[in-house]
C-alpha positions in Angstrom: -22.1 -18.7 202.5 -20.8 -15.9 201.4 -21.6 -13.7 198.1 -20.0 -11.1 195.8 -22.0 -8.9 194.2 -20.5 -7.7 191.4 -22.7 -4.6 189.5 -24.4 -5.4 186.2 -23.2 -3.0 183.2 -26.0 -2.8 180.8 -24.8 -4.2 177.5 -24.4 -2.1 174.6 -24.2 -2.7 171.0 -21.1 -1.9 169.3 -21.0 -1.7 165.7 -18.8 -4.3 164.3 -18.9 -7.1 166.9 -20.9 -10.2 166.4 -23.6 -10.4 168.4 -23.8 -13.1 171.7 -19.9 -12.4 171.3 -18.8 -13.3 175.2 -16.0 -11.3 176.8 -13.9 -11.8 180.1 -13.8 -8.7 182.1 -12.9 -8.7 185.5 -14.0 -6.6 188.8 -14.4 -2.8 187.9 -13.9 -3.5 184.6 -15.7 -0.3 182.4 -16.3 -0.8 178.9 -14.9 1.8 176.7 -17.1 4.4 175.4 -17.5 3.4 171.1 -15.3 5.8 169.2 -17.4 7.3 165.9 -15.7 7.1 162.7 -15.5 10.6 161.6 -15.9 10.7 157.9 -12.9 11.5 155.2 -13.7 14.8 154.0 -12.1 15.4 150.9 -8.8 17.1 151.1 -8.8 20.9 149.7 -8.7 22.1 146.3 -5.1 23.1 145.3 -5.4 26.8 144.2 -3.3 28.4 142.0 -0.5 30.0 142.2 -1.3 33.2 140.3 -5.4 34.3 140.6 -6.0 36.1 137.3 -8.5 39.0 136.6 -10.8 39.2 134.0 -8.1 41.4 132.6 -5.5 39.3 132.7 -7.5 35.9 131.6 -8.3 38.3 128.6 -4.4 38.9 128.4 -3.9 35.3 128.4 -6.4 34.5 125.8 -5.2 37.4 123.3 -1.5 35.9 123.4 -2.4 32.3 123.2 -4.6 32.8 120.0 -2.0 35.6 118.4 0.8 32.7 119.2 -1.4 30.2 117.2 -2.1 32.3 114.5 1.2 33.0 113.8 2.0 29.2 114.4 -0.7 28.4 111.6 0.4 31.5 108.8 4.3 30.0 109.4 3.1 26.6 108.6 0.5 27.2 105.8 3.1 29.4 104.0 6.0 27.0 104.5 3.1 24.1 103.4 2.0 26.3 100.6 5.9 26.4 99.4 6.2 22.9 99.7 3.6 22.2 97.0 4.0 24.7 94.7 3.9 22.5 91.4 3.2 24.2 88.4 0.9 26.5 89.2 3.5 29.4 89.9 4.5 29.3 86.1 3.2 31.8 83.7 4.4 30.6 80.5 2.1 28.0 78.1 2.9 24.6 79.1 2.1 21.5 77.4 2.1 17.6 78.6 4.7 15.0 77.3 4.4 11.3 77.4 7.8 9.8 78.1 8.6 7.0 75.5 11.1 4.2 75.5 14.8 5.7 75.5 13.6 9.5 76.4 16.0 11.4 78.3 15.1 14.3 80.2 17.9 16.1 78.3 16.0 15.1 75.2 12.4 16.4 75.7 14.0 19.5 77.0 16.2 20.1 73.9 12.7 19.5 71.2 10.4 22.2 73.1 13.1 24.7 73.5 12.5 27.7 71.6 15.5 28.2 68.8 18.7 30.0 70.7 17.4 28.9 74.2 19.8 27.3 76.6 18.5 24.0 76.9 19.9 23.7 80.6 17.4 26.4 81.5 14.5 23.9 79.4 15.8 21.2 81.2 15.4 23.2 85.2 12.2 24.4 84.6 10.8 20.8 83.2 12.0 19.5 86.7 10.5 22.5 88.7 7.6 22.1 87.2 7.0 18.6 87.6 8.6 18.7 91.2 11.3 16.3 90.1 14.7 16.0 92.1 16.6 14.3 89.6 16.1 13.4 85.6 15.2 9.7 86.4 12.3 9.2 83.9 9.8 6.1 83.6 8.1 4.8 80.6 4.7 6.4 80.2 5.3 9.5 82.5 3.5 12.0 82.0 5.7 15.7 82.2 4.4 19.2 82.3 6.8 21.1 79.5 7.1 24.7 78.6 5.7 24.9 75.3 8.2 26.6 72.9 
């Protein structure tokens, strides 16, 4: 009888497999070495375009909190103008309770002084109370010049 000897390979473990897995190889088969997994490294950090000094990030700094100052005067002074009620009047005012069948024409003709043009009355009544239009309601209350 004859026999073929076939060389053992010694068995190694590769990560992953199930253990007591069987596999078919055949004469001069060579098991391939076990790649490694190389870990992800992290891909680089994009750098900027532009590197700044410390002069320059001073620069930068300077003009972004000029910019927003300005941004914040405009805008408090255009707020400011908005509510501008009464305040910006320097003559003696006096407060008026509209009754039933008031007109604004009417309150403005009783506290204007004698030879004043009541149109002029009836313009500052509005300015003063921040009124766009002479639409009263009973029991208003309106700042008036007093006359």
């Amino acid at each position: 009888m004859s026999a073929l000897a076939i060389p053992a390979v010694p068995v190694r473990e590769v990560p992953g497999r199930r253990r007591g897995h069987l596999q078919l190889v055949g004469p001069g088969y060579v098991a391939p070495a076990p790649q490694r997994a190389e870990p992800a490294r992290p891909a680089p950090a994009a750098r900027p375009a532009v590197r700044l000094t410390a002069r320059g990030r001073l620069v930068r700094s300077v003009l972004v909190l000029s910019v927003a100052l300005t941004a914040a005067v405009t805008g408090g002074g255009w707020l400011g103008s908005l509510t501008a009620d009464a305040q910006g009047y320097q003559g003696a005012v006096e407060r008026v309770s509209v009754a039933t069948g008031d007109t604004l024409w009417a309150i403005a003709a009783a506290t204007a002084a004698e030879g004043q043009d009541v149109r002029e009355v009836v313009d500052e009544i509005l300015e003063l109370n921040g009124l766009a239009s002479g639409d009263l309601v009973v029991g208003q209350q309106l700042v008036v010049p007093a006359g």
